[in-house]
N, C-alpha and C positions, 0 to 999 in steps of 0.2 A: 583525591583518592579515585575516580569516580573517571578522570582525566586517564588514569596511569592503567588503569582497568579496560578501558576504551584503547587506548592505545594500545596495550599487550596483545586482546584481545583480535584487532583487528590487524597488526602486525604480523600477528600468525598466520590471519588467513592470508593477508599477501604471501609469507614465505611460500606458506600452501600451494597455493595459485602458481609460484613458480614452477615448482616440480609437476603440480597437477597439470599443466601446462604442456609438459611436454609429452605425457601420455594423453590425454585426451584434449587436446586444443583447445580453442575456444572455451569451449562446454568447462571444461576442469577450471580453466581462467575464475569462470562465472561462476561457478559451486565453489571455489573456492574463497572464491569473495562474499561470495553471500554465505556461507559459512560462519566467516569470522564473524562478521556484521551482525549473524544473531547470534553467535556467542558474546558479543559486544553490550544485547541487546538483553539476552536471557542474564547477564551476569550485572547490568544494569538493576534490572527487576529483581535479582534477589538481596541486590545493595540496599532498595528504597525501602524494599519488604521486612529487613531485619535491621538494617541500620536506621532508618528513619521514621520505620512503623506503618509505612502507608500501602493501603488495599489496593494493589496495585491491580492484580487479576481482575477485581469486582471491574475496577475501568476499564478495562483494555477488553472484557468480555462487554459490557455494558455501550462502550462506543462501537468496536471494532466487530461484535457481533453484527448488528445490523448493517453496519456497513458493509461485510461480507456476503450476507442475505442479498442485498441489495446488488453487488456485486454480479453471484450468480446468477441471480434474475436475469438480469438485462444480458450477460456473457449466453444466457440461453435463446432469449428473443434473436440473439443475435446470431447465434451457429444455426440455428434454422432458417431465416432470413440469409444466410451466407450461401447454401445450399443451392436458392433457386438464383443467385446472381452469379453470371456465365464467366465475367472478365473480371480481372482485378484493377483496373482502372474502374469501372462502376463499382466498386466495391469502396475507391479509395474515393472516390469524389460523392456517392451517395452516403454510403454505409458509414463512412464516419465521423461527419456533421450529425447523421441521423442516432448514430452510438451518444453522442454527447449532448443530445437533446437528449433522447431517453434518459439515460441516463442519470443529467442534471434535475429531472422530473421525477424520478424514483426516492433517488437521496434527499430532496426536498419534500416530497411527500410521504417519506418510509423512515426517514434517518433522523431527518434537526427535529429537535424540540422548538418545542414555542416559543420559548428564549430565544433560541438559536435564528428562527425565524425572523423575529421581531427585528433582532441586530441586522439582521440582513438585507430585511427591507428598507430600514432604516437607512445602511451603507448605499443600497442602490438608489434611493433617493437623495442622498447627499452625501456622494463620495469625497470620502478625506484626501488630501494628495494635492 
């Protein structure tokens, strides 16, 4: 069910994407794909919500809140820090090793639980593979 719902849903946005396509390029392409994609997504969540009974909002606020916090944070350290750098080559060879440090330091200090931690430390000292 869940398959055919996904597939309807995201079919459309491609049809979408065709005609939006032709009026607004690119752009229309892209809105229209991410369109379907959360209609895919929103029609997902009201499957789990009423067919399977599960608090779907609680998680998705519960993870993806702080991960958005955390988001903005460092997207702000970053547009001001973007400001006083002149070239975009300094941007691209400083600014975006330095995005992914920050970054990977915020979500590890703001976002995983102590679970989440634990597993990870775990993995970086004795990676499976």
């Amino acid at each position: 069910t869940m398959a055919i719902i996904n597939f309807i849903c995201i079919f459309a946005g491609v049809i979408a994407s065709y005609y939006a396509t032709r009026y607004y390029g690119v752009v229309g392409l892209i809105g229209a794909l991410a369109c379907g994609t959360i209609l895919a997504t929103i029609a997902s969540n009201v499957y789990y919500r009423h067919r399977l009974q599960l608090k779907t909002a609680h998680y998705f606020t519960k993870v993806y809140g702080r991960l958005a916090c955390a988001t903005l944070v460092c997207m702000g350290i970053f547009g001001l820090i973007r400001e006083h750098i002149s070239t975009s080559w300094m941007w691209l060879v400083a600014g975006i090793p330095a995005y992914i440090a920050l970054y990977t330091t915020i979500i590890y200090l703001s976002v995983l639980t102590k679970e989440e931690k634990r597993e990870l430390k775990k993995y970086v000292q004795h990676p499976k593979g």
